[in-house]
N, CA, C and O of each residue as an XYZ file, in Angstrom:
816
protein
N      91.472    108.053     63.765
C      92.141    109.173     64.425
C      91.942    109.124     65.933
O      92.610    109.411     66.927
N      90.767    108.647     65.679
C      90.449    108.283     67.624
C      91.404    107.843     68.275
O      92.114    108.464     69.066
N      91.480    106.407     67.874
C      92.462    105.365     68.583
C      94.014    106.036     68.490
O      94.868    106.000     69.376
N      94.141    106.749     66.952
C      95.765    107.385     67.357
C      95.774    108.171     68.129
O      96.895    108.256     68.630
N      94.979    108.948     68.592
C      95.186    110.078     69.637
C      95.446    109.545     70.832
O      96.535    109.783     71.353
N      94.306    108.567     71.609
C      94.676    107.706     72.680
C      95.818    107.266     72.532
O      96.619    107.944     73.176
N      96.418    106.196     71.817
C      97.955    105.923     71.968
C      98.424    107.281     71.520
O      99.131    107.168     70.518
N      98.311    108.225     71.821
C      99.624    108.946     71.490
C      99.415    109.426     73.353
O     100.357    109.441     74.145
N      98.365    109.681     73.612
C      97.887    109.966     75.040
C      98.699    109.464     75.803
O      99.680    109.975     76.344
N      98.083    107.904     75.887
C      98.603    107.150     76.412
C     100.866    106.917     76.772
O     101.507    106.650     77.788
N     101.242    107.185     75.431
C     102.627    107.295     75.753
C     103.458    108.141     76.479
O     104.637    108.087     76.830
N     102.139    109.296     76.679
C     102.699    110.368     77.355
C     102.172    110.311     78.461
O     102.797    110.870     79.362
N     100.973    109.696     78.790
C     101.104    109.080     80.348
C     102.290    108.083     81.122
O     102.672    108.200     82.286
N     102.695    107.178     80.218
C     103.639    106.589     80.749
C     105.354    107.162     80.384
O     106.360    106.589     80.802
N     105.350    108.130     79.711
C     106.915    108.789     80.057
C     107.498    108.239     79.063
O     108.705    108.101     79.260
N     107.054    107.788     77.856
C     108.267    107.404     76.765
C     108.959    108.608     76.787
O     110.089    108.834     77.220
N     108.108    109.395     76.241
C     108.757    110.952     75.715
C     109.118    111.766     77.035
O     109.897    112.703     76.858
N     108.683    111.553     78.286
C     109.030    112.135     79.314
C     110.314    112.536     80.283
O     111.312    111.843     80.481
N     110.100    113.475     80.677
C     112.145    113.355     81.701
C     111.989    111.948     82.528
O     110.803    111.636     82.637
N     112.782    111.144     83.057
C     112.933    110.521     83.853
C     112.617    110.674     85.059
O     112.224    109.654     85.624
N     112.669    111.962     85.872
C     112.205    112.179     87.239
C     110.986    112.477     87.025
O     110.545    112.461     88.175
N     109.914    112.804     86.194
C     108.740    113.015     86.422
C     107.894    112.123     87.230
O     108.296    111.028     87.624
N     106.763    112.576     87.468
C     106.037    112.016     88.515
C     105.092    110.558     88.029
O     104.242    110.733     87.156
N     105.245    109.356     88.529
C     104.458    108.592     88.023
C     102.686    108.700     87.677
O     102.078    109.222     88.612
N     101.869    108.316     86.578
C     101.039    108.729     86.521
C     100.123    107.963     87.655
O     100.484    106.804     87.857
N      99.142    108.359     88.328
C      98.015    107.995     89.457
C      97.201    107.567     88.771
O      96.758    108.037     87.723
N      96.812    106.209     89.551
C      95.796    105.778     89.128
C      94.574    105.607     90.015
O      95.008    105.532     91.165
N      93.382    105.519     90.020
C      91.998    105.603     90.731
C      91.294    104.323     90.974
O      90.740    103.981     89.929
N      91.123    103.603     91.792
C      90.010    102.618     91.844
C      89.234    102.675     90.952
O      88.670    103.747     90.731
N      88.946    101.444     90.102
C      87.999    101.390     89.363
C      86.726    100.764     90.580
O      86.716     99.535     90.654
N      85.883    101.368     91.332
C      85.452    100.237     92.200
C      84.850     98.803     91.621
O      85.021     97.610     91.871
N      84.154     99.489     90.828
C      82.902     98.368     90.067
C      83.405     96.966     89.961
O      82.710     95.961     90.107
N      85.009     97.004     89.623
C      85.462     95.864     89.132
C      86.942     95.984     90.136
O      88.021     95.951     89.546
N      86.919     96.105     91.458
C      87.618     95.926     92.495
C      87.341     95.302     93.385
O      86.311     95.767     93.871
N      87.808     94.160     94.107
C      87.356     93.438     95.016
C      88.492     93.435     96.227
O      89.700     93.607     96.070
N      87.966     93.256     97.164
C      88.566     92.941     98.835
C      88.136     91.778     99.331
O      87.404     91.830    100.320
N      88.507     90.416     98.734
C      88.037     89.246     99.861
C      89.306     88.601    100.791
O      90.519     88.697    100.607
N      88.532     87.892    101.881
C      88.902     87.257    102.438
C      88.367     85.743    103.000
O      87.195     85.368    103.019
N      89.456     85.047    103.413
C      89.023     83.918    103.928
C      89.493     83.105    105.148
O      90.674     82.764    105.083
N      88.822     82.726    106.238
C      89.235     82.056    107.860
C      88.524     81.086    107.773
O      87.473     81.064    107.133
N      88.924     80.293    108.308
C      88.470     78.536    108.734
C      87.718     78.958    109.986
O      87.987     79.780    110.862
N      86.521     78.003    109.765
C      85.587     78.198    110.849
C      85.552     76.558    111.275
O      84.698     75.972    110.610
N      86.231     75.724    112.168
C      86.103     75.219    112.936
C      87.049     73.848    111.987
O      86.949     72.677    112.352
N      87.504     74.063    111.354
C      88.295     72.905    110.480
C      87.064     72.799    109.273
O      87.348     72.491    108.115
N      86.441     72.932    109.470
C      85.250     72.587    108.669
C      85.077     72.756    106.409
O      84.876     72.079    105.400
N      85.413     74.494    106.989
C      85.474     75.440    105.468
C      85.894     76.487    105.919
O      86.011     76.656    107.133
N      86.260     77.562    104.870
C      86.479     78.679    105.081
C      85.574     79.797    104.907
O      85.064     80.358    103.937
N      85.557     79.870    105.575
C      84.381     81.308    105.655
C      84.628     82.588    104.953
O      85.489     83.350    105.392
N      83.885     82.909    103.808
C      84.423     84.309    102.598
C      83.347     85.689    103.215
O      82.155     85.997    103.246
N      84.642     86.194    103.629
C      83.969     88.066    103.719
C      84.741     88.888    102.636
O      85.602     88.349    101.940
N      84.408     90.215    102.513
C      84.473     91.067    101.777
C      84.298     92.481    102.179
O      83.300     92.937    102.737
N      85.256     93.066    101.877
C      85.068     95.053    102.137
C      84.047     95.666    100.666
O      84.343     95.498     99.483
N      83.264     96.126    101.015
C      83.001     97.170    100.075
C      83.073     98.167    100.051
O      82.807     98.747     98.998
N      83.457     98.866    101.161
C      83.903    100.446    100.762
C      85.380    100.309    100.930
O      86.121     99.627    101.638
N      85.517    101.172    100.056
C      87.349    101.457    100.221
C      87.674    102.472     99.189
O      86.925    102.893     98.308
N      88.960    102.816     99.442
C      88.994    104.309     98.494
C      90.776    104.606     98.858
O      91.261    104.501     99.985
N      91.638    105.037     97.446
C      92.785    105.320     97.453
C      93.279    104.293     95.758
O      92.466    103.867     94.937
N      94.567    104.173     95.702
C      94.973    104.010     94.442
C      96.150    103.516     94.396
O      96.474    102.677     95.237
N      97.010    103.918     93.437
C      98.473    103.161     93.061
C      98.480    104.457     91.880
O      97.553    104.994     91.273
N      99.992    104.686     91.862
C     100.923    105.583     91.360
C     101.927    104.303     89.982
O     102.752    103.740     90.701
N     102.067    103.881     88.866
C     102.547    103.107     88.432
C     102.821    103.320     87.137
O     102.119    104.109     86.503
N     104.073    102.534     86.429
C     104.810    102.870     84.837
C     105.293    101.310     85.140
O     105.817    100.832     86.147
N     104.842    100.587     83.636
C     105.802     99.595     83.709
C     107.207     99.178     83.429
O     107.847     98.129     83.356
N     107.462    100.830     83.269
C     109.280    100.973     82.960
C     109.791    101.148     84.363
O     110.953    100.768     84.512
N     109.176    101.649     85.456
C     109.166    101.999     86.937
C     108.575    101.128     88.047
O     108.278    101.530     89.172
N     108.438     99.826     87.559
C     107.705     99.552     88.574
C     108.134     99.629     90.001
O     107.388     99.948     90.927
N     109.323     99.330     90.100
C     109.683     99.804     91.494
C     109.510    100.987     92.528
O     109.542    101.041     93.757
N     109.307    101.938     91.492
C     108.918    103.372     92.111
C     107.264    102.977     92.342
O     106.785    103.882     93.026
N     106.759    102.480     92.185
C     105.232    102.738     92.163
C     104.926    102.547     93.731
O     105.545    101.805     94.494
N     103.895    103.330     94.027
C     103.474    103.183     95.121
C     101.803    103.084     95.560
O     101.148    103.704     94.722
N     100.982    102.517     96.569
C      99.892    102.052     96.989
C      99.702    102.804     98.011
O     100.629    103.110     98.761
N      98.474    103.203     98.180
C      97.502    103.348     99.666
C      95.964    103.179     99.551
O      95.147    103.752     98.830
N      95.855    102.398    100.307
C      94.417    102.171    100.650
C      94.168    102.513    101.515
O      94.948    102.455    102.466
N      93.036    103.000    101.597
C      91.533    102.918    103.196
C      90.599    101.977    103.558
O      91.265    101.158    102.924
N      89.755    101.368    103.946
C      89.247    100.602    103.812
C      88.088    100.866    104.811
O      88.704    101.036    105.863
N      87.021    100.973    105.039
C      86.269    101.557    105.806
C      85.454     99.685    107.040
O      84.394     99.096    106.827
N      86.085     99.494    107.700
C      85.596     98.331    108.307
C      84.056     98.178    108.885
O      83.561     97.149    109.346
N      83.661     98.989    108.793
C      82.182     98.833    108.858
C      81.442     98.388    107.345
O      80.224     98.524    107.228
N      82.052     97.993    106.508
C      81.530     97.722    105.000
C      81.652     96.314    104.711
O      81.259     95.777    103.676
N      82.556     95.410    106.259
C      82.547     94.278    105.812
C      80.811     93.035    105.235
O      79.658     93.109    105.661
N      81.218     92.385    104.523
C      80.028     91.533    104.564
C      80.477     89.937    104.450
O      81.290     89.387    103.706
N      79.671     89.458    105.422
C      79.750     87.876    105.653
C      78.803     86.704    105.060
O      78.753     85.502    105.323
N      78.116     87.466    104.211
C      77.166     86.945    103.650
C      76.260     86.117    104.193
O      75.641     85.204    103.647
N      76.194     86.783    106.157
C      74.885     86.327    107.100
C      74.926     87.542    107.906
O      75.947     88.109    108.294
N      73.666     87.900    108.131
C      73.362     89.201    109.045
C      74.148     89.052    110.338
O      74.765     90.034    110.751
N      74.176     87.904    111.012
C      74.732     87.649    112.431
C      76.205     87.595    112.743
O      77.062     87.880    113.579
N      75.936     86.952    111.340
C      78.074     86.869    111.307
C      78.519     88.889    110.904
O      79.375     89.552    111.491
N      77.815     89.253    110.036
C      78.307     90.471    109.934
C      78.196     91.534    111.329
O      79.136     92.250    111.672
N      76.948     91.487    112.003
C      76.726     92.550    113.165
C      77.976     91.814    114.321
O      78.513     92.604    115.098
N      78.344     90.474    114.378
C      79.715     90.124    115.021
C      80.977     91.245    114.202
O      81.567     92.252    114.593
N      80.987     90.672    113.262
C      82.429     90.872    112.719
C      82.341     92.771    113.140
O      83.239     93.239    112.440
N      82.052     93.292    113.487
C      81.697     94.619    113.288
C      81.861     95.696    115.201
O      82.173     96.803    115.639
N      81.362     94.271    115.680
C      81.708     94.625    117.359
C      82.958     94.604    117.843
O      83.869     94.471    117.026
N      83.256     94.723    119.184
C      84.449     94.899    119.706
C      85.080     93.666    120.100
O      85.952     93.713    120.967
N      84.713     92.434    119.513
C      84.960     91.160    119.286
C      86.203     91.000    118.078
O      87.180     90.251    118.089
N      85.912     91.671    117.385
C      86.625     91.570    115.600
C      87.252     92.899    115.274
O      88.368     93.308    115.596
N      86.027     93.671    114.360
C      86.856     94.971    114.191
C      86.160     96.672    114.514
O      85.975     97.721    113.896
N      85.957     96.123    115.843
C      85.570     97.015    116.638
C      85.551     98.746    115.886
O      86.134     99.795    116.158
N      84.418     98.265    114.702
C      84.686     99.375    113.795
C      83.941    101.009    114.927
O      84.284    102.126    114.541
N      83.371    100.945    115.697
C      82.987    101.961    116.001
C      84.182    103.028    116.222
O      84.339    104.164    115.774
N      84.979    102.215    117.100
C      86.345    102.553    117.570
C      87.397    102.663    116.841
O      88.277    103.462    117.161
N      87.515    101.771    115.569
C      88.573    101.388    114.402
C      87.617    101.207    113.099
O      87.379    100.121    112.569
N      87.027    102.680    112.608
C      86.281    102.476    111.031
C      87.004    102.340    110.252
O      86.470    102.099    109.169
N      88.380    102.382    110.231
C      89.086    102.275    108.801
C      90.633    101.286    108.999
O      91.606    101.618    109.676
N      90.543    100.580    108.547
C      92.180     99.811    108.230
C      92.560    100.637    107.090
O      91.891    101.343    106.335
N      94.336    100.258    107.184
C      94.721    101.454    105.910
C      96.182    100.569    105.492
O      96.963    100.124    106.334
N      96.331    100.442    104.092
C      98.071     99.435    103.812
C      98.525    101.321    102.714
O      98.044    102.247    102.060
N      99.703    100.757    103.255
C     100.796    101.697    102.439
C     101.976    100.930    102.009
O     102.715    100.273    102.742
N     102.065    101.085    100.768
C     103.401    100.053    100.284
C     104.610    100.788    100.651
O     104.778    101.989    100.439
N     105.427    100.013    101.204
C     106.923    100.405    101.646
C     108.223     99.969    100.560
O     109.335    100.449    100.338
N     107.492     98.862    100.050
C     108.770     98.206     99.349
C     108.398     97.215     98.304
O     107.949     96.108     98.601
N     108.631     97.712     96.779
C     108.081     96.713     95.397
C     109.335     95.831     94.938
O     110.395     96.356     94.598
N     109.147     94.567     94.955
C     110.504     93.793     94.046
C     109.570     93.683     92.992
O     108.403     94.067     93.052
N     110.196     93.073     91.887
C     110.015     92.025     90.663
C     110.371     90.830     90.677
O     111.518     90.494     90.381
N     109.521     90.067     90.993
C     110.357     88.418     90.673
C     109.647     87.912     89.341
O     109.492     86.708     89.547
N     109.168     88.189     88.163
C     109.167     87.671     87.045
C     108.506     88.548     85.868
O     108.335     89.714     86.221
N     108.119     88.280     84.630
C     108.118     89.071     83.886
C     106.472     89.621     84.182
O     106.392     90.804     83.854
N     105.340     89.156     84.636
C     104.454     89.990     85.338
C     104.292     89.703     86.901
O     103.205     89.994     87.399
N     105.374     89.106     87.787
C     104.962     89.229     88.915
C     105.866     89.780     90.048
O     107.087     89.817     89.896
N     105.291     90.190     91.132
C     106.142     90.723     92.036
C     105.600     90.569     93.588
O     104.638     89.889     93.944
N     106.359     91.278     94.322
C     106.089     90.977     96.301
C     106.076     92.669     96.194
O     106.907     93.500     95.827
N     104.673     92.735     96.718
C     104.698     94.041     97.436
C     104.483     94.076     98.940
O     103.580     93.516     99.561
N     105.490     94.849     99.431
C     105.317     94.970    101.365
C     104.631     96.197    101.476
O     104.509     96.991    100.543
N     104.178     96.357    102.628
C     103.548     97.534    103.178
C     103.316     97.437    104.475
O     103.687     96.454    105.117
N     102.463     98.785    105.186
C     102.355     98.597    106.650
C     101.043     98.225    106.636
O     100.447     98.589    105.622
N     100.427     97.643    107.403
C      98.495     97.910    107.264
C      98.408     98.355    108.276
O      99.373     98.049    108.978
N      97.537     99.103    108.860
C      97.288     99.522    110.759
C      95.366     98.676    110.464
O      94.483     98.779    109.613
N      95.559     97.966    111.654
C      94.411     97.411    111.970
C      94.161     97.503    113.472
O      94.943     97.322    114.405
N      93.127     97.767    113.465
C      92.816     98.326    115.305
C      93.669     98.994    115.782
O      93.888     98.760    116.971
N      94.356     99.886    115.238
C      95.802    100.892    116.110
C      96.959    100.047    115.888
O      97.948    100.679    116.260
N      97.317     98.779    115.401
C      98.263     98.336    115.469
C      99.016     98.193    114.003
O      98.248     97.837    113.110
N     100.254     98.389    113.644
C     100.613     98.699    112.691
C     101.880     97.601    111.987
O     103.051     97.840    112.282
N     101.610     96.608    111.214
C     102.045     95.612    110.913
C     102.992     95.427    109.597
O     102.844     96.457    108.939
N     103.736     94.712    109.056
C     104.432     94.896    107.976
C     103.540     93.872    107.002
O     103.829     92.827    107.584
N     102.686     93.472    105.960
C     102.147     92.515    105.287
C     102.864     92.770    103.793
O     103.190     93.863    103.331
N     103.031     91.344    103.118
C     103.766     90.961    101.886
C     102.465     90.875    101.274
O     101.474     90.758    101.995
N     102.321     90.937     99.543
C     101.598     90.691     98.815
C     102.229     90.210     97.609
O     103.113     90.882     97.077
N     101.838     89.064     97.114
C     102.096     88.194     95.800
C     101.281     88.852     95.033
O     100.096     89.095     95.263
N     102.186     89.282     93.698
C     100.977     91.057     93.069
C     101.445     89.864     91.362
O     102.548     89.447     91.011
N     100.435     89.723     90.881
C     100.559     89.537     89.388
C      99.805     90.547     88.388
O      98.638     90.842     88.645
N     100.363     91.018     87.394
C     100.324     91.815     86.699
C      99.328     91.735     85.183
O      99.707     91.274     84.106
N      98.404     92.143     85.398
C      97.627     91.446     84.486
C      97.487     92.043     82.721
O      97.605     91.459     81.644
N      97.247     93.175     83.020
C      97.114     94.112     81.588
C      97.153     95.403     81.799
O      96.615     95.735     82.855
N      97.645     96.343     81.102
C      97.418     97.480     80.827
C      97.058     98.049     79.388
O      97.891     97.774     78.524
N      95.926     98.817     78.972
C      95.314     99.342     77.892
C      94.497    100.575     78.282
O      94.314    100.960     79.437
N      93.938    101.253     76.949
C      93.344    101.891     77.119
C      91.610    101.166     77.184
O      91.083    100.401     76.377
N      91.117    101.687     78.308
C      89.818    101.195     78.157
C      88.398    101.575     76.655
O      88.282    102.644     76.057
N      87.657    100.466     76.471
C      87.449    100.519     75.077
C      85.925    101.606     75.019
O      85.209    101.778     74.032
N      85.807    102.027     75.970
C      84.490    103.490     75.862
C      84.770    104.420     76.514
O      83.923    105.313     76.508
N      85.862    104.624     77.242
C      86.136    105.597     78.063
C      87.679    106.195     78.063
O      88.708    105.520     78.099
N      87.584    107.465     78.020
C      89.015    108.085     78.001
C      89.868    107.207     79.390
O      90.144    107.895     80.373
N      90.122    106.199     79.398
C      90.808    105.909     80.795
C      92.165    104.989     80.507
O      91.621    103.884     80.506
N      93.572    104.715     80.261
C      94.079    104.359     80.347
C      93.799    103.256     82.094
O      93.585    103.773     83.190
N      93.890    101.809     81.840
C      93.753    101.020     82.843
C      94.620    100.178     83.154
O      95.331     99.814     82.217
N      94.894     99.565     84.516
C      95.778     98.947     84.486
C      95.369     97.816     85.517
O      95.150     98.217     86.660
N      95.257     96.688     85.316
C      94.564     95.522     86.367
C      95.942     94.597     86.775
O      97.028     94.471     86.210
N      95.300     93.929     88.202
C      96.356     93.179     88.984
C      95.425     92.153     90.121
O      94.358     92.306     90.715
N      96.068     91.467     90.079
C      95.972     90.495     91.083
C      96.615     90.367     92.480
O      97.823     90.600     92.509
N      95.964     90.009     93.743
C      97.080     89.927     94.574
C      96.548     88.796     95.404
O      95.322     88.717     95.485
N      97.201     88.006     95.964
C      97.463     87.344     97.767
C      98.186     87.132     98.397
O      99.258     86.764     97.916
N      98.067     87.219     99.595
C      98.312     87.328    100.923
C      97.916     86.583    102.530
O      96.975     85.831    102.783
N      98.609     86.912    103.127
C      98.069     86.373    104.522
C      98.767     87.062    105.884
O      99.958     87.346    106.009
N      97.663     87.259    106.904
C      98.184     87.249    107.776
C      97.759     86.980    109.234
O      96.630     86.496    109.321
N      98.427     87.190    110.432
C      97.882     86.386    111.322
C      97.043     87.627    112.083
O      97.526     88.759    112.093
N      96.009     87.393    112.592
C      94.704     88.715    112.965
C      95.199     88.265    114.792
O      94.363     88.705    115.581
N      95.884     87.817    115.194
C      96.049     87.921    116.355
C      97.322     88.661    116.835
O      97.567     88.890    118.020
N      98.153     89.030    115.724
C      99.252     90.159    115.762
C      98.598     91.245    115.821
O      99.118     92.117    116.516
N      97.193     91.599    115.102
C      96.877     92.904    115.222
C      96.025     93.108    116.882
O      95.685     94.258    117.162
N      95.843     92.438    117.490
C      95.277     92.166    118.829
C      93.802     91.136    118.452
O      93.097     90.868    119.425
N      93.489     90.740    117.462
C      92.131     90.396    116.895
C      92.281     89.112    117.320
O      92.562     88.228    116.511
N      92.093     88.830    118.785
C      92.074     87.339    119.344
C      90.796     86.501    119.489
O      90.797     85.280    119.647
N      89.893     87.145    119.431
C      87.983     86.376    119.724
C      88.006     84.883    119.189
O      87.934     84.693    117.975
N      88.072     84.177    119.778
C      87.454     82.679    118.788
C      88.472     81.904    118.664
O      88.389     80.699    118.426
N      89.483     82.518    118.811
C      90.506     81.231    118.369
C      90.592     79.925    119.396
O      90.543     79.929    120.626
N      90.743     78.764    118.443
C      90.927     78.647    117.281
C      89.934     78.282    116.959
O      90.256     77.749    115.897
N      88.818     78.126    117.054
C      87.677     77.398    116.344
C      87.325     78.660    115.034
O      86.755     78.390    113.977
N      87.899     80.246    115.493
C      87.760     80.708    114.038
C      89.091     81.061    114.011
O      89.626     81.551    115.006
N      89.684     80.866    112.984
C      91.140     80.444    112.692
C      92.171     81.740    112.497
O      91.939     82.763    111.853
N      93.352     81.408    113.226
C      94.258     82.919    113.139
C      95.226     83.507    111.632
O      95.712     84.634    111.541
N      95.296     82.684    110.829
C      95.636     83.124    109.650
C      94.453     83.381    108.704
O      93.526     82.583    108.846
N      94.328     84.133    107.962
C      93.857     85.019    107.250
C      94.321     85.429    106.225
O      95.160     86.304    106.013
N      93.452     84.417    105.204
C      94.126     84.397    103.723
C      93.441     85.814    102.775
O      92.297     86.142    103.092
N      93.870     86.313    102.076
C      93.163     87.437    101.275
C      93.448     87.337     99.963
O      94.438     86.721     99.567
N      92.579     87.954     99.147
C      92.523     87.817     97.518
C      92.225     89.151     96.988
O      91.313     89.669     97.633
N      92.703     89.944     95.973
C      92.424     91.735     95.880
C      92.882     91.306     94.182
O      93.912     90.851     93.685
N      91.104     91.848     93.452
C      91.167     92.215     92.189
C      91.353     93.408     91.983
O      90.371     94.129     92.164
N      92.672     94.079     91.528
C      92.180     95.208     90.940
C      92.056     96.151     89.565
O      92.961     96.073     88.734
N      91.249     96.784     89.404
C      91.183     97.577     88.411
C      91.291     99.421     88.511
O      90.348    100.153     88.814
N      92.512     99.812     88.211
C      92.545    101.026     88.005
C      92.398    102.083     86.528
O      92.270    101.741     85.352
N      92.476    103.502     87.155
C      92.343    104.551     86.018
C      93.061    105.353     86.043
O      93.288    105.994     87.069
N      93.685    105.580     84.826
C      93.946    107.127     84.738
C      93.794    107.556     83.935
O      94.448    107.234     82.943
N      92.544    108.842     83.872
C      92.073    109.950     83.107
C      93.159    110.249     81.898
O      94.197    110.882     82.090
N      92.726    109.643     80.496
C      93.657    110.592     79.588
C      92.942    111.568     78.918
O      92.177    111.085     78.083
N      92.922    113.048     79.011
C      92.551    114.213     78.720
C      92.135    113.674     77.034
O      92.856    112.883     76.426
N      91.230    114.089     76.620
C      90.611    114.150     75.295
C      90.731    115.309     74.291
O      89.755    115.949     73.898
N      92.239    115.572     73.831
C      92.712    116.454     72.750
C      92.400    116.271     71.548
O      93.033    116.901     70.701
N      91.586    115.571     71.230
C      90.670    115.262     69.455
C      90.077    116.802     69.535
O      89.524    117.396     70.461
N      90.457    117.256     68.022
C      89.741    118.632     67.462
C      88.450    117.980     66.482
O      88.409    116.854     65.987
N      87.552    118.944     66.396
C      85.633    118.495     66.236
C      85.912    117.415     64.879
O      85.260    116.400     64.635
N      87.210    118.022     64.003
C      87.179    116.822     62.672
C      87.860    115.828     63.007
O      87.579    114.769     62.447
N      88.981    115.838     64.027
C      88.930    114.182     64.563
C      87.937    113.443     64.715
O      87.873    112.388     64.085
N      86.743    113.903     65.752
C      86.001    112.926     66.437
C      85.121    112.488     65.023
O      84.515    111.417     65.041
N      85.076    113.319     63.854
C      84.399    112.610     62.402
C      84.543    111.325     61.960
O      83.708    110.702     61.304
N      85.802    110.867     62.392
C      86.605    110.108     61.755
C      86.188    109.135     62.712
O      86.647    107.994     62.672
């Protein structure tokens, strides 16, 4: 009875039974199992991997709608890590991302295609240091279920990207640290499905 209640939950999160204009259901950062990396060439050599850990915002999504769905992130730039104390207290000054001045980068999706049966290009704006840019994302579509201990309908994705950090004014180093800027974004979202089991359901 458990599991039927969730799928019945679940269908009514995504609008089988729903009007058509209703509102797509929101989904939440899962953080635990969300990632923000990136990667720049440091001198031809290798690429050098950082990472955001704070960040906070979501995605709105139906896979009968995907086009309607929409993204915003925050990203708090003082959370980057370089996985060396020196490289991080750089990346953090008014060299890079002069977080005192600029604590938060932020993307908002403007525009979702579909190019295959789980993948798509999502555009958006990002503002980095005050400057406000258009970036594409190669988004693959990974699963959606209900999660298996928790009331949470989930929905995971993949993405990459690139772009050039000297459009946003982020010139320090070049080129020995390199102006394109490849990125990689796991994500895992939620959305809360309310728990309508009566006391002799949960028996079962």
């Amino acid at each position: 009875m458990r599991i039927l209640t969730f799928l019945f939950a679940a269908i009514l999160v995504f609008g089988f039974v729903k009007p058509a204009a209703a509102e797509l259901p929101r989904f939440e950062f899962d953080k635990a199992h969300t990632s923000i990396v990136f990667y720049v060439d440091h001198l031809g050599f290798a690429k050098s991997t950082g990472r955001f850990l704070d960040f906070h915002g979501g995605f709105t999504f139906d896979p009968a709608r995907v086009t309607e769905s929409e993204i915003d992130v925050t990203i708090k730039t003082a959370s980057i890590v370089m996985h060396d104390d020196r490289w991080d207290a750089h990346m953090k000054n008014e060299d890079f991302f002069d977080v005192e001045n600029h604590p938060d980068m932020h993307f908002r999706s403007t525009d979702i295609k579909v190019t295959g049966e789980n993948t798509g290009k999502v555009t958006g704006d990002l503002t980095l240091l005050g400057v406000t840019k258009p970036v594409t994302l190669d988004v693959t579509f990974n699963k959606a279920d209900m999660h298996p201990r928790r009331p949470w309908y989930m929905a995971g994705f993949s993405a990459t990207g690139t772009l050039k950090r000297s459009e946003f004014g982020m010139t320090y180093g070049l080129p020995a640290v390199g102006d394109e800027v490849e990125f990689r974004i796991e994500v895992e979202g939620y959305y809360e499905v309310k728990d309508t089991m009566t006391a002799e359901d949960k028996k079962n």
